[in-house]
C-alpha positions as CSV (number, residue, x, y, z in Angstrom):
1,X,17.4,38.2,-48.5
2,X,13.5,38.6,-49.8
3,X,11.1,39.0,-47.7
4,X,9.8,34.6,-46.4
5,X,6.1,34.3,-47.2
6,X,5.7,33.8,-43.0
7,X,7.4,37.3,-42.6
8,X,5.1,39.3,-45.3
9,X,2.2,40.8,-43.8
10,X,-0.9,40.7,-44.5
11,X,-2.8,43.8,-44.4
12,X,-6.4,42.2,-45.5
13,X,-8.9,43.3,-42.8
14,X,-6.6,46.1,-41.2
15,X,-6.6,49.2,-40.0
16,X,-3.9,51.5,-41.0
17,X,-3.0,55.0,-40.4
18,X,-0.6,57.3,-42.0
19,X,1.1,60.2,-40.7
20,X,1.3,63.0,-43.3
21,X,-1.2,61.3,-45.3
22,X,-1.7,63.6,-47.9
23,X,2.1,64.2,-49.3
24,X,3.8,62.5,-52.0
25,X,4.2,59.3,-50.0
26,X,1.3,58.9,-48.2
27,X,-1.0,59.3,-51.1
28,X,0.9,57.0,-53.0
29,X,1.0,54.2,-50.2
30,X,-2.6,55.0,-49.5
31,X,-3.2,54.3,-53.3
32,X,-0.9,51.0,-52.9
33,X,-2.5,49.7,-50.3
34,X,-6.1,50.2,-51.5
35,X,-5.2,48.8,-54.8
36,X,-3.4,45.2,-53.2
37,X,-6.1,45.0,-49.9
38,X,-9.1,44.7,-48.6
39,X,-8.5,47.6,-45.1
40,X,-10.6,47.4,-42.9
41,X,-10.2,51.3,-42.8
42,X,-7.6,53.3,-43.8
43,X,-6.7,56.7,-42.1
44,X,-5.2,60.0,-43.3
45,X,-3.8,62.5,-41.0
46,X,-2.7,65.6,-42.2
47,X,-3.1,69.4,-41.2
48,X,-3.8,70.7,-44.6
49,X,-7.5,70.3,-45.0
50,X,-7.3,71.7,-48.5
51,X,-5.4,68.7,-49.5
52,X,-7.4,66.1,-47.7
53,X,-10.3,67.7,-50.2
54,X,-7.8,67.5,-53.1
55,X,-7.2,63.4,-52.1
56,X,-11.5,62.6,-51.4
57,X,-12.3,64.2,-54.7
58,X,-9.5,62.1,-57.0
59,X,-10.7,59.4,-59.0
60,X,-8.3,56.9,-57.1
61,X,-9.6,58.0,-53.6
62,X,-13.3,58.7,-54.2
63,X,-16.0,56.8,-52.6
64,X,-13.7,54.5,-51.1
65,X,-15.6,53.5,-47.8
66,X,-12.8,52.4,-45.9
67,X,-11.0,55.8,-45.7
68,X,-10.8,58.1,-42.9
69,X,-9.8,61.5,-43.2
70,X,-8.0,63.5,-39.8
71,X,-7.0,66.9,-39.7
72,X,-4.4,66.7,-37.3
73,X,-0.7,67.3,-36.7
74,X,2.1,65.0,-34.9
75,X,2.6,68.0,-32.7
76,X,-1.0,67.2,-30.8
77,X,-0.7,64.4,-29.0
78,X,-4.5,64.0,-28.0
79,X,-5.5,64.0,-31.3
80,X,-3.0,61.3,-32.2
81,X,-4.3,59.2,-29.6
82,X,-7.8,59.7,-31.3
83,X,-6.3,58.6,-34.3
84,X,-4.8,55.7,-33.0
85,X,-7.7,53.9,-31.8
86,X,-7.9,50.5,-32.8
87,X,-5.1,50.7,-35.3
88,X,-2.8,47.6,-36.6
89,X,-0.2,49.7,-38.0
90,X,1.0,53.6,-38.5
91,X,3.4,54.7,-41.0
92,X,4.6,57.8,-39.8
93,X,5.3,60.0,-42.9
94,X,5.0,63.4,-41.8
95,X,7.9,65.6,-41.2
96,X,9.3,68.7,-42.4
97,X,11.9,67.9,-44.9
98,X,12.8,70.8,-46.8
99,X,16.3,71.5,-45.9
100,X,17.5,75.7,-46.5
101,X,13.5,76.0,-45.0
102,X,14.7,74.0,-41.6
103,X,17.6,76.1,-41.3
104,X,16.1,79.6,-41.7
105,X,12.8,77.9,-39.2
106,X,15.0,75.7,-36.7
107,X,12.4,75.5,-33.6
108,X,9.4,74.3,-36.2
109,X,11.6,72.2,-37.6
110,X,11.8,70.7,-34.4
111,X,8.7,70.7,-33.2
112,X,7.5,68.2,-35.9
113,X,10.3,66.1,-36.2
114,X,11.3,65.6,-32.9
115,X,8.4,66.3,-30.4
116,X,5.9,64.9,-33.1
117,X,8.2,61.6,-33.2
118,X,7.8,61.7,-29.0
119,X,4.0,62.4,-29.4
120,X,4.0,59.1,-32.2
121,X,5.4,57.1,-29.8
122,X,3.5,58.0,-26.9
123,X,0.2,57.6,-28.5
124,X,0.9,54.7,-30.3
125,X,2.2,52.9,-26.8
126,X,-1.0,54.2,-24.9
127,X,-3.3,53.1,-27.8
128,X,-1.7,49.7,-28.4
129,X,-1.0,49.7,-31.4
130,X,1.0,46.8,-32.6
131,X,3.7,48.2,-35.4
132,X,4.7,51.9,-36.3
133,X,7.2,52.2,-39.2
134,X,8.7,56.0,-39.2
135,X,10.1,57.0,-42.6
136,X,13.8,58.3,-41.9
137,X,16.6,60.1,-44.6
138,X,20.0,59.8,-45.4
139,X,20.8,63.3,-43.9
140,X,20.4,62.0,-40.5
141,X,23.6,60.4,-40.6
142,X,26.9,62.7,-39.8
143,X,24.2,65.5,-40.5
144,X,25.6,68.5,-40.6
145,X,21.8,70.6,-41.1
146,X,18.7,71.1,-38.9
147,X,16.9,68.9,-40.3
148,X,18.9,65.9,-40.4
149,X,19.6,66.3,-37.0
150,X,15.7,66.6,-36.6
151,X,15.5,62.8,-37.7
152,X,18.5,61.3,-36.1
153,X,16.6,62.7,-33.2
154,X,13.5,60.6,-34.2
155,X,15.7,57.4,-35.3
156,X,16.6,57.3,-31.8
157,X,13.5,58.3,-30.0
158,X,11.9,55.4,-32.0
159,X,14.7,53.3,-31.9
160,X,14.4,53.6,-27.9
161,X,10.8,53.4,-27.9
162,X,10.8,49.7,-27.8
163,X,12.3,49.8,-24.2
164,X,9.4,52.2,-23.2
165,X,7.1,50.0,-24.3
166,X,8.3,47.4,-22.4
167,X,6.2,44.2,-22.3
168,X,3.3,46.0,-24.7
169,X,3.2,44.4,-27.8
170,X,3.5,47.9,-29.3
171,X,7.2,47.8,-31.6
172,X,8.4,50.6,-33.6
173,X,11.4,50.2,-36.2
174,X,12.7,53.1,-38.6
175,X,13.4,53.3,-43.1
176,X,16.0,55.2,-44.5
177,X,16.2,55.8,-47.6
178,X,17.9,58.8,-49.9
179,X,16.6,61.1,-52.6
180,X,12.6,60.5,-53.9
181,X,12.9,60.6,-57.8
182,X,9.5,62.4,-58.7
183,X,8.8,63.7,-55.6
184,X,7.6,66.1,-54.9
185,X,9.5,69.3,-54.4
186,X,13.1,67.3,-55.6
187,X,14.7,67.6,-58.4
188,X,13.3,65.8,-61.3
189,X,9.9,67.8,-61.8
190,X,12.7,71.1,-61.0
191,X,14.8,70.8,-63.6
192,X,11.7,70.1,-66.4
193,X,9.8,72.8,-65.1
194,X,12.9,75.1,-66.0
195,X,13.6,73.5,-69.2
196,X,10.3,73.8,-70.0
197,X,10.6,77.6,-69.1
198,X,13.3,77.5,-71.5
199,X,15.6,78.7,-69.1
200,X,19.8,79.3,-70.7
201,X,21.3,77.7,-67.7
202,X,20.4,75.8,-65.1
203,X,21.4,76.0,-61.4
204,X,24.0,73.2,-60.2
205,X,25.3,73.6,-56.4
206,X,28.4,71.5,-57.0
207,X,29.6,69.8,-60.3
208,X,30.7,66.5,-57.8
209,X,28.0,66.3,-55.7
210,X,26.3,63.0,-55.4
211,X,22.9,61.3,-54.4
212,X,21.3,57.9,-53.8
213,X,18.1,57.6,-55.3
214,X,14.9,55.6,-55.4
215,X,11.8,55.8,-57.1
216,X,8.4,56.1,-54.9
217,X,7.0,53.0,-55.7
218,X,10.7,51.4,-54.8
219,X,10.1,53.4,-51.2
220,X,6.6,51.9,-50.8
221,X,7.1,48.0,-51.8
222,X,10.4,48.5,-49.2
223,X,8.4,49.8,-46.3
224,X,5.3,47.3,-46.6
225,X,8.2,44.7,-46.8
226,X,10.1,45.9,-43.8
227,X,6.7,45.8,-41.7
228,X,7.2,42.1,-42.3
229,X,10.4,41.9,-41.5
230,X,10.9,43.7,-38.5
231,X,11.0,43.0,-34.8
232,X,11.6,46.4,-33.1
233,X,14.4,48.8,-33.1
234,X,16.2,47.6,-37.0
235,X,16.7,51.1,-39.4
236,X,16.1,49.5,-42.0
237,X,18.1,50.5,-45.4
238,X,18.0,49.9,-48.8
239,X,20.0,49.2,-51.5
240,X,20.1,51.6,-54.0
241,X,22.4,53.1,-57.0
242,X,24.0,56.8,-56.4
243,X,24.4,59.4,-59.4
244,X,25.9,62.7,-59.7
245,X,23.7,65.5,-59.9
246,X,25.3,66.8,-63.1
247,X,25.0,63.6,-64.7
248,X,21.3,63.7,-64.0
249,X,20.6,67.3,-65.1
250,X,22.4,66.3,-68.6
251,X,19.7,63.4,-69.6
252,X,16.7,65.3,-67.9
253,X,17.5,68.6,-69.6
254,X,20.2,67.6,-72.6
255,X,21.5,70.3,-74.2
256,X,21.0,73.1,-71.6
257,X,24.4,74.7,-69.9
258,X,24.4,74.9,-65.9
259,X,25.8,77.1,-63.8
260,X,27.4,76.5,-60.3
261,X,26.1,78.3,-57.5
262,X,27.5,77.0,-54.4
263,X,26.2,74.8,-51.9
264,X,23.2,75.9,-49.9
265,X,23.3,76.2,-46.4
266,X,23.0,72.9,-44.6
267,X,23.8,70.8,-47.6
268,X,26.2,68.0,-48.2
269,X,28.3,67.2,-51.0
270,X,27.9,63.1,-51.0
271,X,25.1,61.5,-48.9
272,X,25.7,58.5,-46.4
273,X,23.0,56.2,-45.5
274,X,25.1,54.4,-42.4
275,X,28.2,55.2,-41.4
276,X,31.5,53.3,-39.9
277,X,30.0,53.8,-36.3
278,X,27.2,51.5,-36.9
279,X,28.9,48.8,-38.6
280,X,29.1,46.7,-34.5
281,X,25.2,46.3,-35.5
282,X,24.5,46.0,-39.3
283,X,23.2,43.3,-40.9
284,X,23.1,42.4,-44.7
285,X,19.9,41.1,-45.6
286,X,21.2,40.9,-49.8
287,X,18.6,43.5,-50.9
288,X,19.2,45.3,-48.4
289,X,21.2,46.5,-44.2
290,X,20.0,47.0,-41.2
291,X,20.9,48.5,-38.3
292,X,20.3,46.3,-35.3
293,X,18.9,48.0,-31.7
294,X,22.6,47.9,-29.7
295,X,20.5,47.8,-26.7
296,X,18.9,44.6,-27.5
297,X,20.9,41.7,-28.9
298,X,17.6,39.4,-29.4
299,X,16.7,41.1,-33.1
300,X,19.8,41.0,-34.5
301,X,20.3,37.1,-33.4
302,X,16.8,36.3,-34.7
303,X,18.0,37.7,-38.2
304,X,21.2,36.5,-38.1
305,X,19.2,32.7,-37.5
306,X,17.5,33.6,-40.6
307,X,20.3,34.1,-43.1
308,X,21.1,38.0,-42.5
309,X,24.6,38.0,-42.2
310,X,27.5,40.8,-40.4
311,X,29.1,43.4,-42.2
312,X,33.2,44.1,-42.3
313,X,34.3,46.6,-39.8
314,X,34.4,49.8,-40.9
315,X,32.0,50.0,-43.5
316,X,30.5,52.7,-44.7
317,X,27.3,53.0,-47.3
318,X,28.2,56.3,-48.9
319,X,27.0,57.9,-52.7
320,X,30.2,58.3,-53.4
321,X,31.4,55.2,-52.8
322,X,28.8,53.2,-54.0
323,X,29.7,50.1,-56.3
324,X,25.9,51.1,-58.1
325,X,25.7,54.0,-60.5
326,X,22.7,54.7,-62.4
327,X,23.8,55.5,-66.0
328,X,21.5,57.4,-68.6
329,X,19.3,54.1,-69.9
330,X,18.6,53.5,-65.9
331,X,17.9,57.0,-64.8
332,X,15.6,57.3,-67.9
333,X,13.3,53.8,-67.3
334,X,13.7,54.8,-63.2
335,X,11.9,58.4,-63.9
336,X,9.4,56.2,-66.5
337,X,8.5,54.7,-63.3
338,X,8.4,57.2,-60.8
């Protein structure tokens, strides 16, 4: 179900802030959003003032008036609410996400995921800000690692935030969304940089592990979409094709051997983006599910009215069990475009 031209927002004369500003997503929905609007302002929090410096000096970002720059971290909830001032919307991209480094640096972990969701939440409700959209991950369903337990933590604190606001006309509603192609840190710039080492082998976890996988722009144009759509408390979800990591690693890096190494601690072998316990609340919108608050039966009747329609019992969005595969033509115009 596309997004109704009275659902889309629109984001002319705004003020926006985003969480984590300066990482792969944020600068690239900073760079969307100053290349489709006309912000009122535009506000980057990060805590890495070396790349704030990085983002001012970029031909995209450079004497752009209607950005902000905050050093800041979700863990300090006075400076969020400094942030927060007069805001129309936060998208709330910060997080640690690495996952061997959130298992060998649990409490951190923590810290930033979950009490930097609570401080989020709390700020945005005392500042009054209308909408917050928190980027979530597949790994916080079932998870089995640090980190996804980190954000099915902040699923549900901003899930449940929308009873703490109460009659505010603050909402907050979650994304989730697997594997970045691009990003960075995954796999794709990985496996050039060591074929471009001219490395023998290459290192494969497990021969049938699977992901799902979306390209950044993909990520971006499905947030700003969901900001239309939602009405507080929806994880929203998209869909998207699933492909084995080997598969992938033979049209990246043709030609080049790999070698299994085990899986790393915390890591799963197939990725699930909802599981059979949520099926009670999900909705299929065509492009794409969501899961509706079970505490509030209004949202998912509102959608329902508009066309979304139930899922069967006992579904369950899985990479492994996905009816879309990306072959090698797809993989190769998806990576063209991350």
């Amino acid at each position: 179900m596309p997004v109704k031209k009275n659902d889309a927002i629109d984001w002319n004369g705004k003020t926006v802030l985003i969480t984590g500003g300066t990482g792969s997503f944020g600068r690239r929905f900073a760079e969307t959003l100053l290349d489709r609007y006309n912000l009122k302002k535009l506000i980057i929090l990060s805590r890495d003032e070396h790349k704030q410096h990085d983002m001012q000096q970029s031909e995209v970002f450079r004497d752009r008036d209607e950005l902000r720059y905050f050093i800041g971290d979700v863990r300090d909830q006075d400076r969020l609410r400094m942030a927060m001032r007069g805001v129309d919307c936060v998208v709330h991209a910060a997080a640690l996400k690495h996952v061997p480094a959130a298992e060998y640096n649990p409490f951190e972990c923590i810290r930033t995921n979950v009490n930097g969701a609570e401080n989020v939440v709390s700020a945005a409700i005392e500042t009054g800000v209308p909408r917050i959209i928190a980027l979530s991950t597949d790994k916080a369903v079932n998870p089995i690692n640090i980190y996804g337990a980190s954000k099915l933590a902040s699923d549900k604190i901003f899930v449940a935030a929308n009873m703490l606001a109460g009659d505010e006309p603050t909402r907050f509603a979650v994304v989730r969304y697997g594997n970045v192609l691009g990003s960075r840190g995954s796999i794709v710039p990985l496996l050039r940089q060591f074929a471009a080492e001219g490395r023998k082998s290459l290192p494969l976890t497990d021969d049938r592990m699977t992901r799902f996988w979306i390209t950044l722009d993909q990520g971006i144009n499905f947030v700003l979409s969901c900001a239309g759509l939602m009405r507080g408390g929806e994880i929203f979800v998209p869909k998207v094709p699933s492909m084995k990591i080997v598969d992938m690693m033979k049209v990246i890096a043709p030609g080049i051997p790999h070698e299994v190494i085990g899986i790393r601690p915390g890591e799963k072998l197939h990725e699930v983006l909802m599981s059979e316990d949520d099926t009670a609340t999900v909705l299929d919108f065509g492009d794409r599910y969501a899961i509706c608050p079970p505490h509030d039966s209004r949202v998912q009747a509102y959608h329902e009215r508009r066309g979304a329609t139930a899922v069967e019992q006992g579904f369950r969005y899985a990479s492994d069990k996905n009816d879309d595969w990306l072959d090698a033509k797809r993989l190769k115009a998806l990576i063209g475009d991350a």
